[in-house]
C-alpha positions as CSV (number, residue, x, y, z in Angstrom):
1,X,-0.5,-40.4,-23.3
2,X,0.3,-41.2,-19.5
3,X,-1.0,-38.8,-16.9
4,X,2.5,-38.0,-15.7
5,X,3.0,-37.0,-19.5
6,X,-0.2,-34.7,-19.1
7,X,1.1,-33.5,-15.7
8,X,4.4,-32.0,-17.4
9,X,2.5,-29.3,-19.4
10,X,0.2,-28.2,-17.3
11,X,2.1,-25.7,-14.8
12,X,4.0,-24.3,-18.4
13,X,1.0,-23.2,-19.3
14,X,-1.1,-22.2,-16.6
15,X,1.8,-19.8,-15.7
16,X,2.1,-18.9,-19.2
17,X,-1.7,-17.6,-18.7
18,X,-0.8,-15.7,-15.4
19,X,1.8,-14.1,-16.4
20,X,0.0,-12.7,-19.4
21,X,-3.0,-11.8,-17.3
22,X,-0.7,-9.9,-14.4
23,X,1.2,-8.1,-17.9
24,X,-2.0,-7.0,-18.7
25,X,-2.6,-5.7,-15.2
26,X,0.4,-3.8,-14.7
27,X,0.0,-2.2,-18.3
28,X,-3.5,-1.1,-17.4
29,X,-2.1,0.0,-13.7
30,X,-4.4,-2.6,-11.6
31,X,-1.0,-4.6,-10.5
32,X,1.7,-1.4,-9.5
33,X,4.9,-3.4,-10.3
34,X,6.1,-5.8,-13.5
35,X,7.2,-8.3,-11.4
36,X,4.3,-10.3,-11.3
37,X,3.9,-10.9,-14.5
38,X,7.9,-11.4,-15.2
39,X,8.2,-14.4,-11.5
40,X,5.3,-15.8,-13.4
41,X,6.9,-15.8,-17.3
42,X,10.1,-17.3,-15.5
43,X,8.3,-20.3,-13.5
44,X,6.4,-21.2,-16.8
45,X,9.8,-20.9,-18.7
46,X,11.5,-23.2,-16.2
47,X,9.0,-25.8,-16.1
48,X,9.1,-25.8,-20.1
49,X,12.9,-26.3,-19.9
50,X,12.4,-29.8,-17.6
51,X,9.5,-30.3,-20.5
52,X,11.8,-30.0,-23.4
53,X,15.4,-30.3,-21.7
54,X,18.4,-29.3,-24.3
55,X,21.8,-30.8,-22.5
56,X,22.4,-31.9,-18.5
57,X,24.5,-28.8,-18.0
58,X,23.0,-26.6,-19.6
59,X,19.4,-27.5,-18.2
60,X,20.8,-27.6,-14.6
61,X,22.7,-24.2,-14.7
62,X,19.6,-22.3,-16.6
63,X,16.9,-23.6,-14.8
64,X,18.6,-22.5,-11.4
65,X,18.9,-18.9,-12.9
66,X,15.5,-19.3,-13.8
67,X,14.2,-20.3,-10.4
68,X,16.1,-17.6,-8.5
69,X,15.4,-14.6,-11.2
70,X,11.7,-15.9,-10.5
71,X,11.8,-15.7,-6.3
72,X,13.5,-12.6,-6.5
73,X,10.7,-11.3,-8.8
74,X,8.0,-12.7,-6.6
75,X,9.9,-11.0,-3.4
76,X,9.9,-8.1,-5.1
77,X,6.2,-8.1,-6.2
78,X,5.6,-9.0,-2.4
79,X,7.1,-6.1,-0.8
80,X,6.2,-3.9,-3.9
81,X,2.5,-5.0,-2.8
82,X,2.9,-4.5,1.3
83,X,5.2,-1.1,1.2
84,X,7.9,-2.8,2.6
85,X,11.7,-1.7,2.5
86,X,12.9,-3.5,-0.8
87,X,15.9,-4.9,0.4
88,X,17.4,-4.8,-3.3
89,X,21.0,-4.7,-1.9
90,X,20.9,-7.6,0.4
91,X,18.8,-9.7,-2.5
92,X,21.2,-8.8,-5.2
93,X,24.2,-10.1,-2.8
94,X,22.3,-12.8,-2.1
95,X,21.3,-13.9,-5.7
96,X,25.3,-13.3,-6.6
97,X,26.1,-15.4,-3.9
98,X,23.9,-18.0,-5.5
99,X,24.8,-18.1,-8.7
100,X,28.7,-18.3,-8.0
101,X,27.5,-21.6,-6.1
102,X,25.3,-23.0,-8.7
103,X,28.4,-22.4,-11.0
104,X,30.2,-24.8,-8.9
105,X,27.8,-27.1,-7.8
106,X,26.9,-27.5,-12.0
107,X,30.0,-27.1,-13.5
108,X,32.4,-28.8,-11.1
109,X,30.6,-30.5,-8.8
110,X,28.4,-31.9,-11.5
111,X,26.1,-32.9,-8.8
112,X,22.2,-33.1,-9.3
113,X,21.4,-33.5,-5.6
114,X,23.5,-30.5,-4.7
115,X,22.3,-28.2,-7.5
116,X,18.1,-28.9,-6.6
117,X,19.3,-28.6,-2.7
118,X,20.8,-25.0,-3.9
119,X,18.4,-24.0,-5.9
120,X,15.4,-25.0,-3.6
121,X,16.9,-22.9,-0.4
122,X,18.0,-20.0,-2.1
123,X,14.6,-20.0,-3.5
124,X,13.0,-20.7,-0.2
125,X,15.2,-18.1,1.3
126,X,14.0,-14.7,-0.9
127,X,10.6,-15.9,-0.3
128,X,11.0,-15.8,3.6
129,X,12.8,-12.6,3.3
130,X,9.5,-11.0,1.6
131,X,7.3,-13.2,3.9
132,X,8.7,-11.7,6.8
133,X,9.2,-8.1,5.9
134,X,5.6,-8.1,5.1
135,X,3.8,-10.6,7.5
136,X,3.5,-7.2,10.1
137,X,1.9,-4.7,7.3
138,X,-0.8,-7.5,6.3
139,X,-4.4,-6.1,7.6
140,X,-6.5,-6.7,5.6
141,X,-8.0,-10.3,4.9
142,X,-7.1,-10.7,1.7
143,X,-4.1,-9.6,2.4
144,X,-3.2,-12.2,4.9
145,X,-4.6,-15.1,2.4
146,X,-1.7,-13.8,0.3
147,X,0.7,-14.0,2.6
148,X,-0.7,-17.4,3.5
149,X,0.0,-18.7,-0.1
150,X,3.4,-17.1,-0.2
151,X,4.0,-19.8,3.6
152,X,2.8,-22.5,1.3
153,X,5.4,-22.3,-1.1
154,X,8.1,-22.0,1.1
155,X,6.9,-24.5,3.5
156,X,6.7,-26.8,-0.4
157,X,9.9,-25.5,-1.3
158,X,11.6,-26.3,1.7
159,X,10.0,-30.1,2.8
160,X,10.8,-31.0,-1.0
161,X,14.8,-29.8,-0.6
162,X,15.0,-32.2,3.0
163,X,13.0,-35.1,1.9
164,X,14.7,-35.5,-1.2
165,X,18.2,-34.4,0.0
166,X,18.0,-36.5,3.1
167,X,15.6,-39.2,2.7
168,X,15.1,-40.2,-1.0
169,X,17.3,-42.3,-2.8
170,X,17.9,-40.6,-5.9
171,X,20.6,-40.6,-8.6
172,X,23.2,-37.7,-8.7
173,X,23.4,-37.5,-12.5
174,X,22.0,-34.1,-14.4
175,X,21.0,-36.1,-17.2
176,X,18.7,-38.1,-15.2
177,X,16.4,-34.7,-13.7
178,X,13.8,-35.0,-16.1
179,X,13.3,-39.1,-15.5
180,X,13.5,-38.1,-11.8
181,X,10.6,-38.5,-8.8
182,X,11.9,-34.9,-8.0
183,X,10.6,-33.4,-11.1
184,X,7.0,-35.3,-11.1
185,X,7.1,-33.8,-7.4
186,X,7.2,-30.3,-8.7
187,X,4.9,-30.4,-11.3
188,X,2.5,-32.1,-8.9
189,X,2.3,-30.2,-5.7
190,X,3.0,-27.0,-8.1
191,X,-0.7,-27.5,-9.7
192,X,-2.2,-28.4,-6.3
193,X,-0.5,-26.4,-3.4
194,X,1.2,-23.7,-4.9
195,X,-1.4,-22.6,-7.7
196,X,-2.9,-20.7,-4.6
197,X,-0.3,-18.1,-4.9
198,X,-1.1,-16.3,-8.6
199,X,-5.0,-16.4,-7.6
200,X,-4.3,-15.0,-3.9
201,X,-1.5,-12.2,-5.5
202,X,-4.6,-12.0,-8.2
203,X,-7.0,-11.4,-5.5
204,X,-4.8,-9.1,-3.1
205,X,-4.1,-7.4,-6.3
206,X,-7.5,-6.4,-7.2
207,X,-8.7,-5.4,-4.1
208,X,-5.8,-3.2,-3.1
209,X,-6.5,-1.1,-7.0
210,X,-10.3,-1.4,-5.7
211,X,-9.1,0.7,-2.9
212,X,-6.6,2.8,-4.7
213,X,-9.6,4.1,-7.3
214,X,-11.7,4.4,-4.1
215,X,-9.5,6.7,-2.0
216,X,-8.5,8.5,-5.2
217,X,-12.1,9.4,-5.9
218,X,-12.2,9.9,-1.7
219,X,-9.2,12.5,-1.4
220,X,-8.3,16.0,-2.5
221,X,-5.4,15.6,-4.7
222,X,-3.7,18.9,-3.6
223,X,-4.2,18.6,-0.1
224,X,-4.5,14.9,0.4
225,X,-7.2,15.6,2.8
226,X,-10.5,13.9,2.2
227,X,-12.7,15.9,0.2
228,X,-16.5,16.3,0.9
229,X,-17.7,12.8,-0.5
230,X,-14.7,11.0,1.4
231,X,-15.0,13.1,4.8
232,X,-18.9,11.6,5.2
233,X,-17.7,8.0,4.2
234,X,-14.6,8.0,6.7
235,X,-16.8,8.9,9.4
236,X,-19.4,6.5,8.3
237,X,-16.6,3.5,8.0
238,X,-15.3,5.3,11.6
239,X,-18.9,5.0,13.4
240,X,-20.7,2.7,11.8
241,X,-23.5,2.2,14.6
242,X,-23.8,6.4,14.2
243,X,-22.2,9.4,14.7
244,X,-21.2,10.1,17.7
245,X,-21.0,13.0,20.4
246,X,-18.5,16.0,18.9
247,X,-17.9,19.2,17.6
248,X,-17.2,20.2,14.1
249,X,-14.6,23.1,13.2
250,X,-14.7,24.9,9.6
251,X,-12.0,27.4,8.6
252,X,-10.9,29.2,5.9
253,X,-7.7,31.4,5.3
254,X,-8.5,35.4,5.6
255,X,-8.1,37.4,2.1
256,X,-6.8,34.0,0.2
257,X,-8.0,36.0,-2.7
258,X,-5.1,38.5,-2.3
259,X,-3.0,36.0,-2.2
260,X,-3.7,34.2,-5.5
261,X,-4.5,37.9,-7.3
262,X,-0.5,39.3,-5.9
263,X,1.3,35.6,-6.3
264,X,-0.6,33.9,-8.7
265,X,-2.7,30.8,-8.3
266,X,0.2,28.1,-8.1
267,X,1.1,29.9,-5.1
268,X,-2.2,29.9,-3.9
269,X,-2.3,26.0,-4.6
270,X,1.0,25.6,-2.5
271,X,-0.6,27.4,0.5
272,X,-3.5,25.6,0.2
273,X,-1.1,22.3,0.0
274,X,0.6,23.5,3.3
275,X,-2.1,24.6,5.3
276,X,-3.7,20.8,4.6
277,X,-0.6,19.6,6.2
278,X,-0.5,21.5,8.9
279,X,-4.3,20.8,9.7
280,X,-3.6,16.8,9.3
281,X,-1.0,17.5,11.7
282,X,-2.5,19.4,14.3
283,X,-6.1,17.0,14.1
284,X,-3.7,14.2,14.0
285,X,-5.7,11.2,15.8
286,X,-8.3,13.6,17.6
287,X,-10.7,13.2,14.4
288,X,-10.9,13.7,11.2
289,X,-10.4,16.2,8.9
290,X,-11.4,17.6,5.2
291,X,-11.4,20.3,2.4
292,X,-14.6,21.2,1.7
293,X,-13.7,23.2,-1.8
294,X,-11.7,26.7,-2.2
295,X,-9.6,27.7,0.8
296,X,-12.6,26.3,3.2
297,X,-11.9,23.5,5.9
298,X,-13.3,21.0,7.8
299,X,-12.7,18.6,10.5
300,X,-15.3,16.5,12.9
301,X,-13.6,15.6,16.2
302,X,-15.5,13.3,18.1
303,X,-15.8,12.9,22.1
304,X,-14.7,16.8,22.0
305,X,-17.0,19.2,23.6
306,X,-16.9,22.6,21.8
307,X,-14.1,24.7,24.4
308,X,-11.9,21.7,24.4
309,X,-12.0,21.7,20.4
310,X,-11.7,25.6,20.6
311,X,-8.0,24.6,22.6
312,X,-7.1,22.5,19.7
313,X,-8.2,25.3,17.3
314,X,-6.2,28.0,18.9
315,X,-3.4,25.6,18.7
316,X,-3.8,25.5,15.2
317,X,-4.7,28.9,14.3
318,X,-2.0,30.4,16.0
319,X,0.4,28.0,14.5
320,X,-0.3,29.5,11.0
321,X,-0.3,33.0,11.9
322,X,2.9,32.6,13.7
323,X,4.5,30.8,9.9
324,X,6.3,32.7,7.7
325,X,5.6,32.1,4.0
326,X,8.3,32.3,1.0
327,X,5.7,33.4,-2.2
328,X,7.8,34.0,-5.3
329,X,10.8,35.2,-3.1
330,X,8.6,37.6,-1.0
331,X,8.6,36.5,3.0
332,X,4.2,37.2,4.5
333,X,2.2,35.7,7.2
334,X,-1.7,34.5,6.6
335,X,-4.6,34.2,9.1
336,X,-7.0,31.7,10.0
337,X,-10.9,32.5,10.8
338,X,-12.6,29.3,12.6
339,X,-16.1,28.4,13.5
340,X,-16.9,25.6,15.8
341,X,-20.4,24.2,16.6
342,X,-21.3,21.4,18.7
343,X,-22.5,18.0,17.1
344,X,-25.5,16.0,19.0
345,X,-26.7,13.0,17.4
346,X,-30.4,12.8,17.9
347,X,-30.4,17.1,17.8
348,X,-28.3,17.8,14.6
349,X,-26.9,16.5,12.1
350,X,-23.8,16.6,10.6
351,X,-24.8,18.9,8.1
352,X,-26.3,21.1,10.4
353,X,-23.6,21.1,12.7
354,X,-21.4,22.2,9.7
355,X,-24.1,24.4,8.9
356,X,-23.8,26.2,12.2
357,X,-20.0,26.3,12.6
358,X,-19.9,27.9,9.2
359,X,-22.2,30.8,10.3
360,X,-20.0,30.9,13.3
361,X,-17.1,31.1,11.2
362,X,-18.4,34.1,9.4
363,X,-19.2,36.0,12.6
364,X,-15.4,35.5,13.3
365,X,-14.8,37.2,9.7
366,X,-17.2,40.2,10.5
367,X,-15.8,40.7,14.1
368,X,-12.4,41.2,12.4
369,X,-10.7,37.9,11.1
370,X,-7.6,36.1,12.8
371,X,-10.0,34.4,15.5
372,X,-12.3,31.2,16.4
373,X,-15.8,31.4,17.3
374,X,-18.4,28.7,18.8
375,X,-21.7,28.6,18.1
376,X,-24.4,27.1,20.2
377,X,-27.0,25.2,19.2
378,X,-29.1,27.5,18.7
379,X,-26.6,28.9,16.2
380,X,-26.1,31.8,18.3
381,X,-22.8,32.9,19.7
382,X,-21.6,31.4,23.3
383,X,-18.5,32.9,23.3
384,X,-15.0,33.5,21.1
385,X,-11.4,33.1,21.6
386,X,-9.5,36.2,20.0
387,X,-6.0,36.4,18.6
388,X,-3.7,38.4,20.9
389,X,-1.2,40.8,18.7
């Protein structure tokens, strides 16, 4: 058996492979979308037709709706992967657009130059749509090695549709596409240039669900707010040299157990939902914030001395007091209690800080509720910014 014999069934099935793996992937919820698995099926499925062709026609015309169906799946994968908009109108215009001309070009035209240069653009051109939608949302490394492999196979793509459009004398019969120096071409540079694409989406793949699992073990799932375990790591990935110079507010909501004992606890959950929005939104990028557990609070700004975090509190507090709440058709207000104690690396720690802000915080309840309080470091009380009603 010749080596360009060999060469024919190898990209078959080493797709064949991927596109099981990535179904197994998506079935166990590591890959987030089918479309891996089904660009891969269709690439192996199209390089088995060129393997064991069936009639000129019939080859041309399937393997171009092959090749497409496969680009728009690997498009869609792309942007699936990068949360980019999906585009599905313009690529479904697009791909109807392409098969009215491969109808053409196969049927009428009967033209084996025209039908490759078709099939290699329009291929070429959902893969640049997805490249560049995405190319601007790529952070991370891996991510960027993806997006690296998807440039490959257009750049493959395209050279292959000029050189052998333009510059290679080739014959213009479908029958004669297997036979053809086009066709070893693709097998070739397709197990040597473009095999980086499955093990890049492979690896992009398994780091982003490594990530996933991580920020779901990292993040209250009613609040979306980190919960204890993730608040210490963000501020560790945030300062990794140390902690640095800040203050630390802790809150909770005044009489939240009246509220869940008169509305029940789903209402209680949806307050608790909207009160972690509202904090997200008043923190915003002066720090970060956190649920510690119950109806308790927390959030570490750093580079904010204790009265200019008491500012942002009051914003905050005030904000909530002054919201009126719909509980099962009945229209109420709920307060806020704050404590806020400064954090010093190389005097406190974090811990202690928190420590501190929640004894402040209970100060605030015992002096009446609806107020913030700082502590000093000495844990005892500098001063305290009081509701007006």
């Amino acid at each position: 058996m010749g080596t360009s014999n060999i060469i024919v069934y190898v990209p078959p099935v080493i797709f064949g492979m991927v596109a099981i793996i990535f179904l197994q992937l998506w079935r166990s919820g590591i890959a987030t979308t089918w479309h891996w698995s089904a660009g891969f099926a269709l690439t192996a499925s199209g390089f088995l037709l060129s393997t064991f062709p069936v009639g000129p026609q019939f080859d041309a015309f399937v393997s171009g709706v092959i090749f497409i169906a496969a680009a728009y799946c690997y498009s869609s994968a792309v942007l699936e992967h990068f949360e980019a908009p999906p585009w599905h109108r313009t690529r479904r215009l697009f791909c109807a657009v392409y098969l009215l001309l491969l109808i053409h070009t196969v049927f009428i035209m009967q033209s084996l130059r025209y039908q490759l240069l078709l099939t290699d653009v329009g291929f070429a051109c959902l893969v640049a749509l997805a490249l560049g939608a995405s190319l601007p949302r790529a952070s991370r490394g891996i991510d960027r090695i993806l997006l690296a492999s998807v440039g490959l196979v257009f750049a493959d793509t395209m050279v292959r549709a000029v050189v052998f459009f333009f510059f290679v004398d080739q014959s213009d019969d479908l029958a004669d596409f297997v036979t053809s120096t086009y066709n070893l071409s693709v097998h070739v540079t397709t197990i040597t240039l473009c095999l980086t694409f499955p093990f890049a989406a492979l690896a992009a793949i398994g780091s982003a669900a490594i990530e996933r699992h991580r920020d779901a073990a990292e993040r209250d799932p009613l609040t979306g707010l980190f919960n204890r375990r993730g608040f210490d790591a963000a501020i560790d990935r945030a300062f990794p040299a140390g902690i640095s110079l800040g203050s630390v507010i802790v809150c909770d909501i005044d009489h939240f157990k009246a509220i869940n004992d008169a509305y029940g606890h789903a209402a209680g959950d949806e307050v608790l939902a909207q009160l972690g929005r509202q904090l997200q939104q008043a923190i915003g990028a002066h720090g970060i914030p956190a649920r510690l557990g119950g109806e308790e609070f927390v959030a570490y700004l750093p580079h904010h001395a204790p009265q200019e975090a008491a500012q942002l509190a009051e914003t905050f507090r005030m904000g909530v007091a002054n919201r009126i709440l719909n509980l099962r058709g009945t229209s109420r207000t709920m307060t806020l209690s704050l404590g806020i104690a400064p954090l010093e690396p190389g005097r406190n720690t974090l811990q202690t800080a928190i420590d501190r802000a929640d004894e402040a915080l209970y100060r605030a309840k015992a002096a009446g509720r609806n107020r913030t309080t700082i502590a000093t470091p000495a844990g005892d009380i500098e001063g305290e910014k009081t509701a007006r009603r």
